[in-house]
N, C-alpha and C positions, 0 to 999 in steps of 0.2 A: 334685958340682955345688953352685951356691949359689943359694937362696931367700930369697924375700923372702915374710912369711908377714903380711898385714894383713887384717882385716874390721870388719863394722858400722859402713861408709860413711854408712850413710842420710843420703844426697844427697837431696837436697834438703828437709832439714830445719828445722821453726821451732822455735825455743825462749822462750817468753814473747811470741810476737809477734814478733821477730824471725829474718829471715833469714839463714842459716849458710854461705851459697853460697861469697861470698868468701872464708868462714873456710877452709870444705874444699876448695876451688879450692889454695888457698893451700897446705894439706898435703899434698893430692896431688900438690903438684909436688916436694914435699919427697919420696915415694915415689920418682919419676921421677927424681929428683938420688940419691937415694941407690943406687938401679938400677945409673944409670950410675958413678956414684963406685967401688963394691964390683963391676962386673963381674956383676954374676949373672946365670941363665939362665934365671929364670924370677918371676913374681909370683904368688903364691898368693892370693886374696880370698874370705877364707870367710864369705862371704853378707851379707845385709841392705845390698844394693848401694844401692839405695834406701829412702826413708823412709816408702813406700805404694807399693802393689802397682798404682796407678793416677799414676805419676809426671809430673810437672809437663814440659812440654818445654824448659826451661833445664835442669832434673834432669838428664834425655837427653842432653842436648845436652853438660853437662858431662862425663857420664862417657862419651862416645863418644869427646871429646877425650881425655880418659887413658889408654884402651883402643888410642887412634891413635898417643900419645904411648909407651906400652911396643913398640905394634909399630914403632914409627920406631927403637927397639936396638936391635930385629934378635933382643927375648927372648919367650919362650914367658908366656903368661898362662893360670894355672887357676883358674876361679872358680865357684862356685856360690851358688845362690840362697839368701835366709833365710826367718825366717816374715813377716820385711815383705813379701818381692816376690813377682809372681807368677813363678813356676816356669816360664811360658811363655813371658813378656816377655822372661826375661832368656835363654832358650836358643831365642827367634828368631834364624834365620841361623849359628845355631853349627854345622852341614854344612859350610857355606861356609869360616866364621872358622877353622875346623878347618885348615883346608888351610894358612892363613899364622901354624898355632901360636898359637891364640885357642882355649881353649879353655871354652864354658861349658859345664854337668851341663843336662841332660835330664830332662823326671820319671820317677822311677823306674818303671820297665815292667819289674822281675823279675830282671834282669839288669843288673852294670855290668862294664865291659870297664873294664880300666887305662889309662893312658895312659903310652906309653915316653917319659918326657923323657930316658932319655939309655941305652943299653946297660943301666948297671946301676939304674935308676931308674924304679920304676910307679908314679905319680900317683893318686889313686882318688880322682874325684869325686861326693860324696854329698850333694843337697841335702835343704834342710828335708822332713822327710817326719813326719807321723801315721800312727799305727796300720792308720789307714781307705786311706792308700796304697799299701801295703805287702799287704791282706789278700787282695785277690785275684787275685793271685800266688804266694800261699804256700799250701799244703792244710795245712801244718803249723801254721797261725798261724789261725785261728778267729777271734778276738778279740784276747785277749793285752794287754799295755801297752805304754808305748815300750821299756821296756830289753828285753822280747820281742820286737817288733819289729828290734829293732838285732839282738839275736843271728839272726833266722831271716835278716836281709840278710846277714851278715857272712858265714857259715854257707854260703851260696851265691854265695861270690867265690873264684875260683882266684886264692888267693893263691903267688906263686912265693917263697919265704923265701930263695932264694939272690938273688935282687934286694932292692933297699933300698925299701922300700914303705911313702909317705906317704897317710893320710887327709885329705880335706878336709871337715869337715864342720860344720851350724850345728846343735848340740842343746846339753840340759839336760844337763850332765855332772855327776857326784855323785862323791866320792871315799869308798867305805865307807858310805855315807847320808850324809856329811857336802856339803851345798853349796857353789858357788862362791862369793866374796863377789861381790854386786850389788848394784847404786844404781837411784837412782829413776828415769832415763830407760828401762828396760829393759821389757819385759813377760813374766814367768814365770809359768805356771800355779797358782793357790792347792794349798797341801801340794805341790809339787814334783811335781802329778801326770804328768810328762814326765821325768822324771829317768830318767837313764840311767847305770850304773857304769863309773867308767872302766876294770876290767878288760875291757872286753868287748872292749878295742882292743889287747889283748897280741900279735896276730899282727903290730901295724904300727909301724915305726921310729920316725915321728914323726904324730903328731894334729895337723893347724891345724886348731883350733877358732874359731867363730865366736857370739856368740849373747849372751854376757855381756859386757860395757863396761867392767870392770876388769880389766887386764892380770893373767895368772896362770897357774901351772903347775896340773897336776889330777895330783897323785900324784909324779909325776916332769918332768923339767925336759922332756922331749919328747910330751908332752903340755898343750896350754896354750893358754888363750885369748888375740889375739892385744888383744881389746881394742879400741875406738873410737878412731878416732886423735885426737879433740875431745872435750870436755865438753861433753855434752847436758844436764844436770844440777846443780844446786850442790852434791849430795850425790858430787860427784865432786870437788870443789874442790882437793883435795890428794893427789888422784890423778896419777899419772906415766906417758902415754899413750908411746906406744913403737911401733914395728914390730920383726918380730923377722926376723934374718939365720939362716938356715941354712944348713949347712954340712954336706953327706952326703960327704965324703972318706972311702974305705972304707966300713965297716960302723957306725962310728962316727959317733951324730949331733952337731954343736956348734950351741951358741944363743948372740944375743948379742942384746941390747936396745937399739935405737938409737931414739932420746927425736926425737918430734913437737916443734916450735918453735911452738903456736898461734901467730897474726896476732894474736889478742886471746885474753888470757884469761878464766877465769870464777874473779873472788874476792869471797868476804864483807868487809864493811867496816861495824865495829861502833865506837858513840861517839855520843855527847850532835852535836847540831845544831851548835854552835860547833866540837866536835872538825874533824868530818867538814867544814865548810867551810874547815875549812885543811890539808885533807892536799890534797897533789899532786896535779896534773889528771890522768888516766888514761882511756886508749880501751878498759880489760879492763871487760867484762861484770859489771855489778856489783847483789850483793844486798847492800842498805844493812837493817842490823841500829841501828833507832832508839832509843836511851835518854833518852827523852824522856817524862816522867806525862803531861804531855798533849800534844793532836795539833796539827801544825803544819799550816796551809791551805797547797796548793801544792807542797808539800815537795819534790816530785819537779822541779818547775821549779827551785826553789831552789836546788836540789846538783848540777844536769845541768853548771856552769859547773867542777867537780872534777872529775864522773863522766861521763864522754860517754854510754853506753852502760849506764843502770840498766834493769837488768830486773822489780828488786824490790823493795820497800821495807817493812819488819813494823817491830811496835815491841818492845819489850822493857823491859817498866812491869809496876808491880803487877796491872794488870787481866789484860795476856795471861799472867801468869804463876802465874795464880788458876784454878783447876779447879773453883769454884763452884757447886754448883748454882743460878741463883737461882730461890727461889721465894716463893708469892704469900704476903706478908707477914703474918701474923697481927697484928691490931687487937687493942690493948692498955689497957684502960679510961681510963690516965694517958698516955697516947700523945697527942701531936700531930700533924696532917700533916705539921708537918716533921721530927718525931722519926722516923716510919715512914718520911723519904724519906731522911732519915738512914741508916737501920739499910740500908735496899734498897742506897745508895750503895757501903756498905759490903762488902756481899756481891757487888755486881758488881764493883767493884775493886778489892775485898782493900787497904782501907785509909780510913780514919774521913776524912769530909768536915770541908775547913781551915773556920778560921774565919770567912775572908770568903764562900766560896759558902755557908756555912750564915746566915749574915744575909741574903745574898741569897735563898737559898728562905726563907728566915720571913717576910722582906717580900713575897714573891711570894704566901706562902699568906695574907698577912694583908692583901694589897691584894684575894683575890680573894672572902674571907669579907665583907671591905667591899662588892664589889659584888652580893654577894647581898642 
């Protein structure tokens, strides 16, 4: 059979202030198109449906259209929850949904049943779960961590090996202690304390994973995050969001990467003030990288007539590029006030004060010595 393996929707999402509705309106129909383009029988979404566990109702509202929109194929949908959503939101009515092949995961109660998408093919939906979910259920598991955890669920699922048997799941995956790569939209626990090995998933054909935002394999090509189908982030900027095609023909699994078209993108755009008001108008989501010594009033008004859609604007001058400490100036017998606001000048922006602001403070210090 053929899958379609996407996660870490978070619908309805801002980034800088801005909202993303449209942008993933806009992808998930690209889901929907490719659904039907490629035949396949089912949609896998592993988790972080949403962007709060307390979702907006445009958020709802959009993803109950997608959910309508996959059952208007005629194809099966397997989804589980992330650590955005709650676990109960998204598996209200899933009894029901059940019955017209909508399938969402349940919090774990000790037990998960497979789900037959096809003679040869068990499904195994697994949402976000901590340690604390999982403990009292197991008499084997006391405490434990998550990779303990994972093994004492796995541990207690009849898996059938003569079926082809996929994982859906949203965790910290580790390959040998080494981590996923991730950006800065994401949230991972400090020291990786959720990490999880990806051997523990030897018993299952293919992993959809969920939970990190750059697309990737953990070990082998059947194991792999499936990735955010947008850029939440600028530190995603040259990132290559994707869904992935699976392919269970036999015992054998195939992946193939089929590339998201954003509506708008999210790129840096670096250059002096004159540069940047002559490059081409653009509606992509834009961080303006300023090389400018000093600050321009308005700036963001100024550039909005090239960049429709700025998110961010930093400068990149001697002072932000100065690690400084400054501190309280030591008074120097032969020192002037303006020599000390000299040297201060100096140290906050890594670079000696021009000739004309230093006339300017000598006349300032020496207008105000007059009025004493």
């Amino acid at each position: 059979m053929k899958l379609l393996h996407i996660g870490d929707l978070h619908i309805g999402k801002k980034v800088k202030g801005f909202s993303l509705m449209e942008d993933q309106l806009y992808v998930l129909q690209q889901v929907i198109d490719t659904a039907s383009e490629q035949k396949v029988d089912g949609i896998i979404i592993a988790g972080d449906i949403y962007d709060s566990s307390n979702p907006s109702n445009e958020a709802v509202n959009s993803f109950d259209k997608f959910i309508s929109d996959i059952h208007s194929l005629g194809i099966s949908c397997y989804a589980v929850s992330g650590n955005h959503d709650s676990v109960y939101r998204i598996a209200f009515g899933s009894n029901i949904m059940a019955k017209e092949n909508v399938y969402f995961a349940k919090k774990y109660s000790g037990k998960i049943k497979p789900i037959e998408a096809d003679k040869n093919t068990n499904i195994w939906l697994l949402p976000f779960m901590r340690p604390v979910d999982v403990r009292e259920y197991h008499s084997d598991f006391p405490v434990g961590s998550y990779e303990e955890m994972m093994q004492s669920v796995i541990k207690n699922l009849d898996i059938d090996k003569k079926k082809t048997n996929i994982l859906v799941a949203h965790q910290f995956i580790t390959v040998s202690g080494k981590a996923p790569e991730t950006c800065d939209s994401e949230t991972v626990s400090l020291g990786t304390l959720d990490n999880i090995d990806v051997s523990n998933f030897e018993k299952f054909d293919y992993v959809a994973l969920g939970h990190i935002h750059r697309p990737q394999s953990m070990g082998k090509d059947t194991i792999r995050y499936a990735g955010s189908p947008l850029k939440y982030s600028f530190s995603e900027k040259n990132d290559k969001k994707s869904m992935v095609l699976i392919d269970t023909t036999g015992k054998k699994i195939k992946t193939e990467l089929i590339p998201f078209k954003p509506l708008r993108d999210m790129k840096e755009f670096t250059g002096t003030f004159n540069e940047l008001s002559k490059m081409p108008e653009t509606e992509d989501y834009a961080r303006i990288v300023l090389k400018e010594e000093n600050y321009i009033s308005d700036i963001k008004h100024k550039l909005e007539n090239n960049f429709k859609n700025i998110m961010e604007i930093v400068y990149d001058n001697a002072y932000t590029k100065t690690n400084n400490v400054i501190e309280t100036a030591i008074l120097q017998k032969k020192q002037t006030p303006a020599e000390l606001f000299a040297d201060f000048y100096e140290m906050q922006n890594n670079k000696k004060l021009d000739k004309e602001r230093s006339r300017i403070v000598k006349e300032v210090f020496e207008n105000m010595e007059g009025a004493e």
